[in-house]
DRENLUMMAR-634669 format. One line per field, with one value per residue (C-alpha): residue in one letter; x, y, z; residue number from 1. Coordinates in nm, 4 decimals, decimal comma, m for minus. Example, Ala and Ser with C-alpha at 12.3 -4.5 7.8 and 13.67 -1.06 7.14 Angstrom:
residu: c(A;S)
east: c(1,2300;1,3670)
north: c(m0,4500;m0,1060)
up: c(0,7800;0,7140)
num: c(1;2)
//
This chain:
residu: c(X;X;X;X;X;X;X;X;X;X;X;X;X;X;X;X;X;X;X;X;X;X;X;X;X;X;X;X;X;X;X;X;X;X;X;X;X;X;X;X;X;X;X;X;X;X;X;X;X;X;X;X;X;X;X;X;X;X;X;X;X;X;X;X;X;X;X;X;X;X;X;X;X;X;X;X;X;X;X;X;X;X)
east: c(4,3381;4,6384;4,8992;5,2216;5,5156;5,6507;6,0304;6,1410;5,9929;6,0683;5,9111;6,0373;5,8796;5,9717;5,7497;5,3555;5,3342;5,5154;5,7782;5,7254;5,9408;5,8793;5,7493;5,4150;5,2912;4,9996;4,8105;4,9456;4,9564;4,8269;4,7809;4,4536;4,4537;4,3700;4,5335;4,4847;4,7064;4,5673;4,6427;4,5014;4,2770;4,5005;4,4133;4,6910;4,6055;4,8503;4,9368;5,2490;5,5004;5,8705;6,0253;6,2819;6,5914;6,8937;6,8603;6,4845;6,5202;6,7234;6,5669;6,2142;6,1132;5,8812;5,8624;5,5832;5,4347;5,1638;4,9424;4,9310;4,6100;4,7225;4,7960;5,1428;5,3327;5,3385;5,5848;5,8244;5,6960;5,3647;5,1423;4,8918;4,6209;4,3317)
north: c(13,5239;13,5816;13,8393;13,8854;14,1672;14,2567;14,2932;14,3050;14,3028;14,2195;14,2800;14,0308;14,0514;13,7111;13,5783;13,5294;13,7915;13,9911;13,8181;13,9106;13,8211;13,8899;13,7673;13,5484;13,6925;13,5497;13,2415;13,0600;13,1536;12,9396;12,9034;13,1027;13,3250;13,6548;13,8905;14,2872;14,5802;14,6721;15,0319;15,0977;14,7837;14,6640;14,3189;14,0839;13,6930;13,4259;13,2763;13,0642;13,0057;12,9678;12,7210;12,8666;12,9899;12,8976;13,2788;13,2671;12,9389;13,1152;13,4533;13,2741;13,4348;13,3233;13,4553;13,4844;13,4969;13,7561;13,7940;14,0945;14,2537;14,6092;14,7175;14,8280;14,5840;14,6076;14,8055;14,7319;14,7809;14,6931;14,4308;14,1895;14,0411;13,8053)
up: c(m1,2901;m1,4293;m1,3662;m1,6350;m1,6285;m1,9196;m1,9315;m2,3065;m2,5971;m2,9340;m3,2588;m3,5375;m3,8785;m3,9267;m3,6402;m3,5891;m3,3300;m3,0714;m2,8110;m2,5063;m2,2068;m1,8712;m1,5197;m1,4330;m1,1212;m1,0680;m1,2359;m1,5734;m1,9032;m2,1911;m2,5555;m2,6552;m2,3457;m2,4131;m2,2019;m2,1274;m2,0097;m1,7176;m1,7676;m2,1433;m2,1821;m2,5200;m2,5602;m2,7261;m2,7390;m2,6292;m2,9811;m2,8682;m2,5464;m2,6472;m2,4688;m2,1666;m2,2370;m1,9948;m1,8799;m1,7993;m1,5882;m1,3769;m1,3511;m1,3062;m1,6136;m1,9140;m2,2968;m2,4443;m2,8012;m2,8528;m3,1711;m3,3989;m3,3492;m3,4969;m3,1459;m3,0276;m2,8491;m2,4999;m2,3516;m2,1045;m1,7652;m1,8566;m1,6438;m1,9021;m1,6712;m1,8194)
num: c(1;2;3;4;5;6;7;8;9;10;11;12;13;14;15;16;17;18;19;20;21;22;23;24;25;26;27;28;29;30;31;32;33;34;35;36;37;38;39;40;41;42;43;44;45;46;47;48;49;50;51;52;53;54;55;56;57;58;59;60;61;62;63;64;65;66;67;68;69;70;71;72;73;74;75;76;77;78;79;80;81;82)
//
């Protein structure tokens, strides 16, 4: 199981999907993974994992690249389990 925070999110029309950044609690995310909010149900799949920033090594954080399924992005606050 897998348990993800979100802490930001950012919505570039230039990208494939969503970034997402934020805090694994639980598990690892992959490539292909769909994940849920566990509030709502919104499903988003995993479509890409950007490689760490100097800021997320240090904060023990992750961003994350989530496909555009017509749902909103996540918001802030929000924990994606799958």
């Amino acid at each position: 199981m897998v348990r993800f925070e979100v802490a930001e999110v950012w919505d570039l029309s230039t990208r494939g999907g969503f970034l997402v950044n934020g805090r694994t609690h639980k598990g690892v995310v992959a490539v292909g993974m769909a994940l849920r909010d566990e509030s709502t149900q919104r499903t988003w799949r995993v479509v890409g994992l950007q490689f760490p920033f100097p800021r997320e090594l240090e904060e023990g954080t992750r961003t994350l690249v989530l496909g555009r399924t017509g749902a909103e992005p996540p918001a802030p606050g929000t924990h994606l389990v799958g």
